[in-house]
C-alpha positions as CSV (number, residue, x, y, z in Angstrom):
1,X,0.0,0.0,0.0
2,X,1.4,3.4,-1.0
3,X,1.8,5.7,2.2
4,X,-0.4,8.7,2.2
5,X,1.0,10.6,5.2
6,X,4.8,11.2,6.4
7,X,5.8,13.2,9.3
8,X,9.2,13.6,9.5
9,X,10.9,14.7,12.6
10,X,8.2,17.4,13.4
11,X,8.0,20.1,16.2
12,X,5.7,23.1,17.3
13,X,6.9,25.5,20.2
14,X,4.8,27.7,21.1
15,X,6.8,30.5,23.0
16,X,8.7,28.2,25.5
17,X,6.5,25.7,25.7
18,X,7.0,22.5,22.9
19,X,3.8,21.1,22.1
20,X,5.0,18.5,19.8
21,X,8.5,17.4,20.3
22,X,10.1,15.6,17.1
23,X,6.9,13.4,15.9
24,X,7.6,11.1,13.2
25,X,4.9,8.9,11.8
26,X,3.3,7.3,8.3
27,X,0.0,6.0,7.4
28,X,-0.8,4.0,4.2
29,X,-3.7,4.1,2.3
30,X,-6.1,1.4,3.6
31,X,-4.8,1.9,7.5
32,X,-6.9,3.4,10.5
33,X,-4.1,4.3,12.7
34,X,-5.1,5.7,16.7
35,X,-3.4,9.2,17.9
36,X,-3.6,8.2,21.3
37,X,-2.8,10.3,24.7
38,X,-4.3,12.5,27.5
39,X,-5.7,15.9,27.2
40,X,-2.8,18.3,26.3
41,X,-0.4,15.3,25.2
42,X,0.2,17.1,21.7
43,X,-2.4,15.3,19.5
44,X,-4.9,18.4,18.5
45,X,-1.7,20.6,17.6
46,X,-0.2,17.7,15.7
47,X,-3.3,17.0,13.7
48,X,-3.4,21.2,12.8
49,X,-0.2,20.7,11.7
50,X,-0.9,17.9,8.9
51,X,-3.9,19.7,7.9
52,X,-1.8,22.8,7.0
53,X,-3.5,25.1,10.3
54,X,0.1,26.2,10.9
55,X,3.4,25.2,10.0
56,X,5.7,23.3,11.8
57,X,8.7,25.1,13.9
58,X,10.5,22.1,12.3
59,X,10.8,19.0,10.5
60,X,8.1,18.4,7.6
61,X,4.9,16.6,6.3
62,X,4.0,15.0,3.0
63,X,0.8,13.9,1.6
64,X,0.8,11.6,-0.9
65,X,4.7,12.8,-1.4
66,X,3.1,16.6,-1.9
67,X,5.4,19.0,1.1
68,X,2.2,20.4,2.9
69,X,4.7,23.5,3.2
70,X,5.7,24.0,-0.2
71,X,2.7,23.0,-2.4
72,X,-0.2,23.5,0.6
73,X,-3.0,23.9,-2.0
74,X,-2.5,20.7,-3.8
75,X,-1.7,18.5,-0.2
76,X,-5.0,20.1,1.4
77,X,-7.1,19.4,-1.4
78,X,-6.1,15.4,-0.6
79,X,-6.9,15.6,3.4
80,X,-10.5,15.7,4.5
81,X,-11.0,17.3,8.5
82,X,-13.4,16.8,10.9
83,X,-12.4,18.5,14.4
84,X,-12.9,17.8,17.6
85,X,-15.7,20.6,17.8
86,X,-17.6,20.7,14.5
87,X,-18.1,24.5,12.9
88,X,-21.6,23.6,10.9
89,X,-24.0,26.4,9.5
90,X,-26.9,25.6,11.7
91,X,-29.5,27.5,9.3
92,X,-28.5,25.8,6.6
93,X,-30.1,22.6,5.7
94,X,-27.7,19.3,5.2
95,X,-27.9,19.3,1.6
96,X,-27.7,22.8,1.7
97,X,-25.1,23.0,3.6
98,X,-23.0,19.8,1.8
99,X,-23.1,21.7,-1.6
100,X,-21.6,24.9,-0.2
101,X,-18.8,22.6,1.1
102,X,-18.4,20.9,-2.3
103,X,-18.2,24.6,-4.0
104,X,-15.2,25.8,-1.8
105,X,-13.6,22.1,-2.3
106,X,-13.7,23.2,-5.9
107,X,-15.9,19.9,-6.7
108,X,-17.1,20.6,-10.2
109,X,-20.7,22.3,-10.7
110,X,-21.8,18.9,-12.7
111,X,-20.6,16.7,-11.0
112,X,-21.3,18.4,-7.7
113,X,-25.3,17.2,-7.1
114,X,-23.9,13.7,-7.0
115,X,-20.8,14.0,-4.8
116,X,-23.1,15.1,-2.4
117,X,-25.9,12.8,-2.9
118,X,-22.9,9.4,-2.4
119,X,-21.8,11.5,0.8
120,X,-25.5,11.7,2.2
121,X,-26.1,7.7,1.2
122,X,-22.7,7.1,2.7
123,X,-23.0,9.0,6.6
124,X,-26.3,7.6,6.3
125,X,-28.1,11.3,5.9
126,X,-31.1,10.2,3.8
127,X,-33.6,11.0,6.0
128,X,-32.8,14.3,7.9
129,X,-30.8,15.5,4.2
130,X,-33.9,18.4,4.0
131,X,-33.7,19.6,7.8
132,X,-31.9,22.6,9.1
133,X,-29.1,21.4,10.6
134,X,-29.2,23.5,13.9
135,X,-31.7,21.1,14.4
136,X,-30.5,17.8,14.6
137,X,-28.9,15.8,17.0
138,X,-25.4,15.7,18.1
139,X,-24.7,12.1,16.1
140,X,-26.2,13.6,12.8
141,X,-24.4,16.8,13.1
142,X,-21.5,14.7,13.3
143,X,-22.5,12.5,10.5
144,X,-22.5,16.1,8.7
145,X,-19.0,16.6,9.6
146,X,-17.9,13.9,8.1
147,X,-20.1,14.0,5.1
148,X,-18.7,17.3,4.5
149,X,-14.4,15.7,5.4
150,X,-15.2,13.4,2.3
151,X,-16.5,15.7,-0.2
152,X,-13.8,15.9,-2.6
153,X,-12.8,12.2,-1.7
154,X,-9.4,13.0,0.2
155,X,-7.0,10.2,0.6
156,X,-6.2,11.3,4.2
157,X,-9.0,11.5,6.8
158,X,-7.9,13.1,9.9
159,X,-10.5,12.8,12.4
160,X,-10.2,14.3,15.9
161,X,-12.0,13.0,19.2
162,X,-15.3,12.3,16.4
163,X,-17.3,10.1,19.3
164,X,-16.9,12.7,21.8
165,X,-20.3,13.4,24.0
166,X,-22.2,11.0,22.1
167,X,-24.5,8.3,23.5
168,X,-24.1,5.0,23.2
169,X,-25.9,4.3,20.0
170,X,-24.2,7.6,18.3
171,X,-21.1,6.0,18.9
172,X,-21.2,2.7,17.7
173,X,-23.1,4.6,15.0
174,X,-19.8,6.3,14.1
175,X,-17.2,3.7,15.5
176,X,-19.3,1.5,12.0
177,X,-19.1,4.6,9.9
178,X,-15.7,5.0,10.3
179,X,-14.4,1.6,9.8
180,X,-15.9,1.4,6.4
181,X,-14.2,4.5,5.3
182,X,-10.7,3.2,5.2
183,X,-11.1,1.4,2.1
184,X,-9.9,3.7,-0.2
185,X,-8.1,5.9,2.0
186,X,-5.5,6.6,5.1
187,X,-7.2,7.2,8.2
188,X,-6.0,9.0,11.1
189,X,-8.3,9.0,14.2
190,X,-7.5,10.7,17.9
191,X,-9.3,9.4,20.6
192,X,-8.7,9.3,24.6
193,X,-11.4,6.1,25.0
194,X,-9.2,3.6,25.2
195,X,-11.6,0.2,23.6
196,X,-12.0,2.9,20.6
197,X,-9.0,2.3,19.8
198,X,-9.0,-1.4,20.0
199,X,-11.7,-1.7,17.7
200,X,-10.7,0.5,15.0
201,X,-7.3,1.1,14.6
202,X,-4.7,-0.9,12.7
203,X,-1.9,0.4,14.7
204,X,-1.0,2.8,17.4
205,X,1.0,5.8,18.2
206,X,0.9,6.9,22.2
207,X,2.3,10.8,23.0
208,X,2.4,11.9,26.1
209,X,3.8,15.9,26.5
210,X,4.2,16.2,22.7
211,X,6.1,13.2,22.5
212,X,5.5,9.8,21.0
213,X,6.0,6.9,24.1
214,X,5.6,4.1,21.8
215,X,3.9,3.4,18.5
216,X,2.9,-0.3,16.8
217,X,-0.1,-2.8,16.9
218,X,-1.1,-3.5,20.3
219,X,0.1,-7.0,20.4
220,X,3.7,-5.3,20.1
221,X,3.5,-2.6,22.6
222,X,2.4,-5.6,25.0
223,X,5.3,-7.4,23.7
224,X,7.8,-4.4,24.3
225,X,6.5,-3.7,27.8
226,X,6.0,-7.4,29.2
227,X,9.1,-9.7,30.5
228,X,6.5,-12.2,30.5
229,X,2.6,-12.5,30.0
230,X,-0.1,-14.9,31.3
231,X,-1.1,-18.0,29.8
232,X,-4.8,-20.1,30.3
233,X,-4.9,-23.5,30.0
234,X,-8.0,-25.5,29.8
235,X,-8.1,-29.5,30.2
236,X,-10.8,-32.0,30.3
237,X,-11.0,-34.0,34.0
238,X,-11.1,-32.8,37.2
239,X,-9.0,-35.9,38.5
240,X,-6.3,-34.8,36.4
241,X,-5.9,-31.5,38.0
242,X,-2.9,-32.2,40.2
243,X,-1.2,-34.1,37.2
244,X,-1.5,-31.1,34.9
245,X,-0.1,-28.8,37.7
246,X,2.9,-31.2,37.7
247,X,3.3,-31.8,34.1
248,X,3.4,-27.6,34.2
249,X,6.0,-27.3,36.8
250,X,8.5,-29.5,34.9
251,X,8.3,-27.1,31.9
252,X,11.3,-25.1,32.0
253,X,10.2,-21.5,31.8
254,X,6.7,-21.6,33.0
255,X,6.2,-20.2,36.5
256,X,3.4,-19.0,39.0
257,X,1.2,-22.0,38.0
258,X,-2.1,-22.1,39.9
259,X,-5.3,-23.8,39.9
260,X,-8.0,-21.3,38.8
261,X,-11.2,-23.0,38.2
262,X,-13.4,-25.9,37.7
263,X,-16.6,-25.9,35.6
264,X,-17.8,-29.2,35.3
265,X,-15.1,-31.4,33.8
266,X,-13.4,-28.3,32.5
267,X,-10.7,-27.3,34.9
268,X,-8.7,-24.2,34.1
269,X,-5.1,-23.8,34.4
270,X,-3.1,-20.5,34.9
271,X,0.9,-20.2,34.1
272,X,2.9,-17.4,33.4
273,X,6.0,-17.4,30.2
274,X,8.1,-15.3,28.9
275,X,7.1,-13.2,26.5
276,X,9.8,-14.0,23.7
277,X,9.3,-18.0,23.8
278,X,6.0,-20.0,22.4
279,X,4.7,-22.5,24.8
280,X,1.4,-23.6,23.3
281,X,2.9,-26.9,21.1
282,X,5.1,-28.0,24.2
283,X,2.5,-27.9,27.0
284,X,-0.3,-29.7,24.7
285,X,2.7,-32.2,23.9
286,X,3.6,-32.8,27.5
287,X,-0.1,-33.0,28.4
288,X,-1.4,-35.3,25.7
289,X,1.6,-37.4,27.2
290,X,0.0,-38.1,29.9
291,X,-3.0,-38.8,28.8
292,X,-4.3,-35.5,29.8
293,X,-7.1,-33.8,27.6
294,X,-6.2,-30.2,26.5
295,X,-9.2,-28.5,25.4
296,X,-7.6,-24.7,24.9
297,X,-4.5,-22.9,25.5
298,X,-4.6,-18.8,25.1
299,X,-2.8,-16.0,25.6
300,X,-4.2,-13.4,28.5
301,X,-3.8,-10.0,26.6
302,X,-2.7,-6.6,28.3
303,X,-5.7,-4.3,27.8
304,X,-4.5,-0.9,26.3
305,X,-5.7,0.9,29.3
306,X,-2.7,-1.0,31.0
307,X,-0.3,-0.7,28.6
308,X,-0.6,3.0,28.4
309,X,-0.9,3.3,31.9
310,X,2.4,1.5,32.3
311,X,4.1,3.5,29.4
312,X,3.1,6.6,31.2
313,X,5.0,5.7,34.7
């Protein structure tokens, strides 16, 4: 997949204070990647910066290979924006409103009634596309906003905090919305709600005070952080309990093995390994051995809540 965003080496100081403090980061077409942090970490100001708000005290960003400082016409007319507090004409109605947004995107006069028409099909506007938009509620406004980041079909979406305030159904509303746009372009979503991320993101970049603590899928942040992790293992028999524990404790590697739980004739096992070795073939090996059922053997993730918790200390 050809990369649609590069930051190289970017800063922002603001008087004495450094907002963002040498970020460096690329997204492909076809990849929802999660700005992750707390309030004031750097991610607002970083996300002005790659849409072309202000310029970067140093370093640079390129959008499809376009400068964003040199050519800044041509790179903003490939990102599509939707802030953290969307700016909508609340007298306007959608459709209204969506063809204005198509005429300063430059979308062309004939082929601007159906731009807008795919966008209100798309954020699922059909049915309030006629009402004034100060009138709808905070999920369709927001399904405005990004009706009106798309028109002009960027190939970066740069979407900040878009679930904030919503209920429940608004939000898993927008979490679907925004998973299908990814297809055709590169996706960058900020977010402090940590499952958000989980769910939608291909990868992750953490920044705490303008700096990025880690970046990577979350199965290798958990990696980098843990000397070992947690494994649960599941056999058939209760009467075989004792014998699993023992056929465990001659594993070299595997510590802190405990009984957990019984369910049945389902008996669950708890060990932990280190992180850089794969114990699932030897234990069923040693297991089946003995005659000894094994009915599942996982993994015990790290939430993300822990690992940024941990990357924070």
């Amino acid at each position: 997949m050809a990369q649609i965003l590069q930051v190289e080496d970017v800063s922002k100081k603001f008087a004495s204070r450094l907002a963002v403090n040498q970020l460096t980061l690329s997204i492909s077409s076809g990849e929802i990647v999660g700005f992750l942090g707390p309030n004031g970490a750097g991610k607002t100001t970083a996300m002005r910066m790659i849409c072309g708000f202000f310029p970067p005290s140093s370093g640079r960003i390129l959008i499809d290979g376009v400068d964003i400082q040199q050519e800044p016409t041509t790179a903003k007319k490939m990102i599509g924006y939707l802030p953290e507090t969307v700016s909508l004409y609340g007298d306007m109605r959608v459709v209204e409103y969506l063809n204005f947004v198509a005429a300063v995107k430059g979308v062309g006069f004939l082929s601007r009634a159906k731009a807008v028409k795919e966008k209100i099909e798309q954020c699922g506007l059909g049915d309030v596309s006629k009402r004034l938009i100060g009138r709808l509620s905070k999920g369709f406004k927001q399904r405005v906003g990004l009706a009106q980041a798309l028109l002009g079909d960027p190939k970066l979406l740069v979407l900040d905090e878009p679930t904030s305030g919503l209920d429940p159904k608004q939000i898993s509303d927008i979490r679907a919305l925004i998973h299908g746009l990814k297809k055709d372009r590169a996706v960058l979503f900020s977010t402090h709600i940590l499952p958000e991320v989980s769910m939608l993101c291909s990868r992750v970049v953490m920044l705490d005070q303008g700096r990025v603590l880690a970046s990577g899928t979350v199965e290798e942040l958990e990696a980098h952080l843990s000397e070992d992790f947690q494994i649960q293992v599941t056999i058939l028999g209760r009467s075989k309990t004792t014998e699993a524990v023992h056929v465990l404790q001659g594993i070299e590697g595997l510590k802190d093995i405990h009984f957990v739980v019984a369910e049945s004739e389902q008996v669950v096992l708890t060990c932990r390994a280190p992180a850089q070795l794969e114990f699932r073939n030897v234990i069923t090996e040693r297991l089946s051995k003995q005659g000894i059922s094994v009915i599942e053997i996982k993994r015990e993730q790290l939430t993300l809540e822990e690992i940024f918790l941990r990357l924070l200390k």
